[in-house]
Steps between C-alpha positions, in 0.01 A plus 500: 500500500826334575550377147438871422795622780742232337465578160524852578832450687595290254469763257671779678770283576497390115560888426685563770753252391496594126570906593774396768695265189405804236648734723756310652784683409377842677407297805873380515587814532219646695637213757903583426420819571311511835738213648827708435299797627413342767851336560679830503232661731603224767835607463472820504279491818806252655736747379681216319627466132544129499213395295560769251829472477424094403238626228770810401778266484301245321437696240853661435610141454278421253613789290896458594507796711695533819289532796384831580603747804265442779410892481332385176331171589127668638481722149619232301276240637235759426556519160480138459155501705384791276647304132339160624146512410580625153692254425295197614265673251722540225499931452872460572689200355752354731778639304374869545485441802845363592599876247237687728626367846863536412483865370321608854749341671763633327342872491399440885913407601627782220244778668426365861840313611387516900099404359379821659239659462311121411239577202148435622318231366293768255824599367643191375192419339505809349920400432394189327179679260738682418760242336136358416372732277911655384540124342131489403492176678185273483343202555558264138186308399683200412653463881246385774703603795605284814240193505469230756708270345778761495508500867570130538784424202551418164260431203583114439532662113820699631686214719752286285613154688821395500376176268377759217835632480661192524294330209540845311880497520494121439266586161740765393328802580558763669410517813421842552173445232335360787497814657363755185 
């Protein structure tokens, strides 16, 4: 009977496992999601914009944006909650969604300077189907989405050392083969 109960656990655990790496990529952003929902709900209850402003700010960086007005942080931050689960799962390449993120933000300070009245959270999804389906955006085959291994660095296939350049330059080549 207890052989039974272990090889039975064993198995859904076995399955469990396999589904969780198959779908790893929507999990990502199952979790993304939730935790920045969850994030801006605490704020929101605190009536604070500190923790969105971070993710906000964060994320302007990354594309070479000035920080935003703090009338637009909460909207903002909700567009990033609402764009992060598809891309962990691919639907929306990162570079659609730096285009997708930037247009809002640049329709939301062209049409809403003050950030009043503050789309609801049905409305910016239905803000970002839109750009979905306008640039027939979908998920590519070929591109797995975010994995695991995304979330804690580099591919060792896509790091060049210092000595590979060094004994490229040294060879005569250029260095900058190493990277193609």
């Amino acid at each position: 009977m207890l052989r039974r109960a272990l090889l039975g656990i064993l198995g859904i655990t076995v399955v469990a496992g396999g589904l969780a790496w198959y779908f790893q990529s929507t999990l990502i952003g199952v979790v993304a999601q939730r935790g920045l929902a969850n994030l801006g709900a605490r704020d929101e209850a605190a009536g604070d914009l500190d923790r969105r402003r971070e993710v906000v700010v964060r994320m302007n960086r990354q594309l070479l944006m000035a920080p935003p007005a703090d009338v637009h942080v909460p909207e903002l931050f909700d567009v990033t909650t609402l764009i992060s689960p598809r891309v962990a799962s691919g639907e929306i390449s990162l570079p659609w969604a730096a285009y997708v993120y930037t247009s809002y933000q640049r329709d939301l300070v062209a049409e809403r300077p003050t950030g009043e009245p503050r789309r609801s959270e049905d409305e910016i999804r239905a803000s970002v189907q839109h750009y979905v389906e306008f640039y027939a955006l979908q998920k590519r085959p070929d591109v797995p989405g975010i994995r695991v291994r995304d979330l804690f660095g580099t591919n060792d296939e896509d790091v060049v050392t210092l000595e590979e350049i060094e004994a490229a330059e040294q060879a005569g080549r250029d260095p900058d083969e190493l990277i193609r």
